[in-house]
N, C-alpha and C positions, 0 to 999 in steps of 0.2 A: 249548589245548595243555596247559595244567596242570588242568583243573576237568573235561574229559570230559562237555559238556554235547550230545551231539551230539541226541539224543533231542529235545530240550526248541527245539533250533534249528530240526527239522525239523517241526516242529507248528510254530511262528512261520512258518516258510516258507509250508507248503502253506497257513495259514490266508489270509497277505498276498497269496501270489501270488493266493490265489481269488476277491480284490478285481481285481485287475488282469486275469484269463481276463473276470471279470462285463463289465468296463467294453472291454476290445481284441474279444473273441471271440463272446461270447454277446448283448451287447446289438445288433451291428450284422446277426448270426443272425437275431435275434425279429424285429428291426425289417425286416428283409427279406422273414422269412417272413409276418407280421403287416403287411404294408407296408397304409396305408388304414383298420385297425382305429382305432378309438375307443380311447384307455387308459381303463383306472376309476379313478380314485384310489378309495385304501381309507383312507386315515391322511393328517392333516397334523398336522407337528410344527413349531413354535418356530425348531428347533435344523437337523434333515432338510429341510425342505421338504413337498413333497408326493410321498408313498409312493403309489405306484401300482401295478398289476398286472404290469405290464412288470418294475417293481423289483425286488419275491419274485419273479419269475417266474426271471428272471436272476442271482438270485444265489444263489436256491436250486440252482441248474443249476450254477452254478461252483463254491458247496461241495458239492455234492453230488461232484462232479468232484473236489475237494482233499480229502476226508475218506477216498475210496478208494482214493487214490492213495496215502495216510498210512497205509492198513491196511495195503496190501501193505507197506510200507516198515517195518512193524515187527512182521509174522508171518511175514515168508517171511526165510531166511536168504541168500540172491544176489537181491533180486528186483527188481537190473538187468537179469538174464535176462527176466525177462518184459516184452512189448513194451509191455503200457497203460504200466507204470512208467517208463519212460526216455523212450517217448513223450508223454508227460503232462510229466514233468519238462522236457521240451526245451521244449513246447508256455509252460509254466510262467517259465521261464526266458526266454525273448520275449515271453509279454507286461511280465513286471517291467523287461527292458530298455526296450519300447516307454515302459511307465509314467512311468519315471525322466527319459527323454530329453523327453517330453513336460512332465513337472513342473521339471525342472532346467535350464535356460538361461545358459548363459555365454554375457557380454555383450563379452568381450575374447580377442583372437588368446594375449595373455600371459599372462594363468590360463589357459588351454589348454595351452601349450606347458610351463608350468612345473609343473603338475598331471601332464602326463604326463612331463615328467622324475623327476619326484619317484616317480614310479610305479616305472618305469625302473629306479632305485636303491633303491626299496623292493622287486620282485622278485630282485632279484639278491642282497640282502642275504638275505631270508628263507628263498630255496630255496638257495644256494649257501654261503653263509659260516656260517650258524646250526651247520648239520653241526658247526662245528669247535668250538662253544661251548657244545652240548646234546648232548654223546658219541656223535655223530655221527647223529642225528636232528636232518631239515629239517623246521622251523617249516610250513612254507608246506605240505609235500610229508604230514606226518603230519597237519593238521588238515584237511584236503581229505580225504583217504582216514579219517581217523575212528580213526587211530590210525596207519595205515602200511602198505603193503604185505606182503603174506605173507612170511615170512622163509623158507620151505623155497624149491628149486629148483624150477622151472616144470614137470620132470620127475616128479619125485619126486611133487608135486601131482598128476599128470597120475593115478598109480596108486595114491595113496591122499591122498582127498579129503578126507577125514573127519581126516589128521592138525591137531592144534591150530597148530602152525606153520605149517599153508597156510587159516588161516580170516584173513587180511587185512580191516580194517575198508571197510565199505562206505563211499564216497564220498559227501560232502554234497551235498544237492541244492543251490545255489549255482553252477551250471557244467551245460554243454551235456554231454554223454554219447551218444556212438551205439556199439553195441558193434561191437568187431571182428569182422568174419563169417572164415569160414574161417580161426582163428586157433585151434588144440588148446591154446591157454594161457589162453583168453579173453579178458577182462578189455574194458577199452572205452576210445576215444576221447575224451577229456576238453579243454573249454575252460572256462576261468574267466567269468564273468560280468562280471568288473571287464575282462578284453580285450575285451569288448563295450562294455560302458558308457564308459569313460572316453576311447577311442578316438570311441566317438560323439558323445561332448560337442563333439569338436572337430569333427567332421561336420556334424553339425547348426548348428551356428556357419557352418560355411563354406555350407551349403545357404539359413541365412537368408540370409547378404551374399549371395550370388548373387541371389536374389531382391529386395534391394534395390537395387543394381547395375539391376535389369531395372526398377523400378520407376522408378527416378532419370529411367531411360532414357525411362521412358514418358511421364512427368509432363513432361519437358524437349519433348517432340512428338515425339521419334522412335520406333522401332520397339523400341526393347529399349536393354540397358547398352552396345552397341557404336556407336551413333550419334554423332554428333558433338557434340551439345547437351551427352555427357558427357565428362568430363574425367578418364583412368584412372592415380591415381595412383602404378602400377605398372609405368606405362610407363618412367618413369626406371630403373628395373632388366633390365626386360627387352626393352624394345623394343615389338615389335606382338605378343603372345607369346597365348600361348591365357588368358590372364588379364585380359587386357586386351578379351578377346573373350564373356567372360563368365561364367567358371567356373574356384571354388576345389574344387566339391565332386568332382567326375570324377577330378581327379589326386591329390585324397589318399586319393579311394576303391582308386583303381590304386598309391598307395602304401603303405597299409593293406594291400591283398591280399599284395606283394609282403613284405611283412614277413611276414606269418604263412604265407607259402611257407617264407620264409627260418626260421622258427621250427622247422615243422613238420618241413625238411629235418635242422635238430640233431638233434629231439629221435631221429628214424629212423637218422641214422647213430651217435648214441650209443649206441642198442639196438641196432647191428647189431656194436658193439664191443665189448660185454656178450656 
């Protein structure tokens, strides 16, 4: 917000995410395409292990992939407009989530619930109240967009593009982006990465205990978590309830959706008040 480092974030970006396309997208590629091939090792290191032809092969592939993706992001002036870029960035932006979900593991229901409250009251704090504190620019809303939305009318923009007060900073790669089609104002659909990430900590949580549940079940002789051999300590709240039958992950994926209905529904009738 104060230092204007966006430049220098976005080279960290594409170079981290291009670790994460090598290891979600391109390695399980080769490995299908090459299915049966012999690897070579070229190199063993100490520190690495052993470098193989698959490794360069694969990661050359994924920066090569973040390096041109980082050109266009810093010689074209919108080059959201163009499809490799927002498509690479989306691409980008799932494997970092897959990455994190995979590396990060919460082992309690209550660092989950209390991690996204804390979220909760940290969005609300930075895009709504900040306005009142930083003359009237939101924290949250200028360092996403790289400085802040265009300040001319969506009109006025519309017939002359080239004025300074319709050149709005380009959005951090950080966030999903698909542009608006059929939209004479442009601009694009935007979600943050942390309403992916942080939501899925608690997914992934509920998808292991399910699986444990199924396991207790199996180990005990029966068929799964719903057998008898186990004992569903959620029954005292709910009875015989679909929880009990072996699934936390189903209903908070259908409660997640239902949230980000309810989000996306604001955000459309506050533009439509504007």
């Amino acid at each position: 917000f104060y230092f204007k480092i966006y430049g220098i974030v976005k080279v960290f970006y594409a170079f981290g995410c291009s670790t994460a396309v090598a290891q979600v997208v391109v390695y399980p590629l080769y490995n299908l395409v090459c299915n049966g091939k012999r690897d070579v090792i070229v190199w063993t290191n100490a520190e690495f292990g052993h470098v193989s032809v698959r490794d360069i092969t694969c990661h050359v592939i994924a920066f090569g992939l973040g390096i041109a993706w980082l050109v266009l992001a810093f010689v074209y002036r919108n080059p959201e407009t163009i499809f490799y870029f927002w498509f690479m960035q989306d691409v980008f932006g799932a494997c970092m989530c897959i990455t994190f979900l995979k590396v990060i593991r919460l082992n309690s229901i209550r660092v989950a619930s209390l991690l996204l409250v804390i979220a909760f009251l940290y969005d609300i704090f930075f895009v709504f109240i900040t306005p009142y504190l930083f003359d009237g620019k939101s924290v949250m809303i200028t360092v996403a967009t790289s400085g802040g939305p265009p300040k001319a009318d969506a009109l006025w923009c519309e017939k002359y593009p080239n004025d300074p007060d319709c050149s709005g900073g380009n959005p951090l790669p950080m966030l999903f982006a698909i542009p608006k089609l059929f939209d004479f104002t442009g601009g694009s659909s935007l979600l943050g990465l942390g309403d992916i990430v942080l939501p899925g900590l608690l997914l992934s949580f509920a998808a292991r205990l399910d699986a444990a549940k199924v396991l207790l079940g199996v180990m005990g002789g029966g068929r799964g978590s719903s057998n008898q051999n186990y004992s569903c300590p959620e029954q005292k709240y709910c009875g015989n309830c679909v929880l009990c039958s072996g699934s936390y992950f189903w209903p908070l994926v259908v409660a997640y959706a239902i949230g980000l209905a309810m989000a996306n529904t604001a955000v459309y009738v506050m533009n439509m008040g504007q």
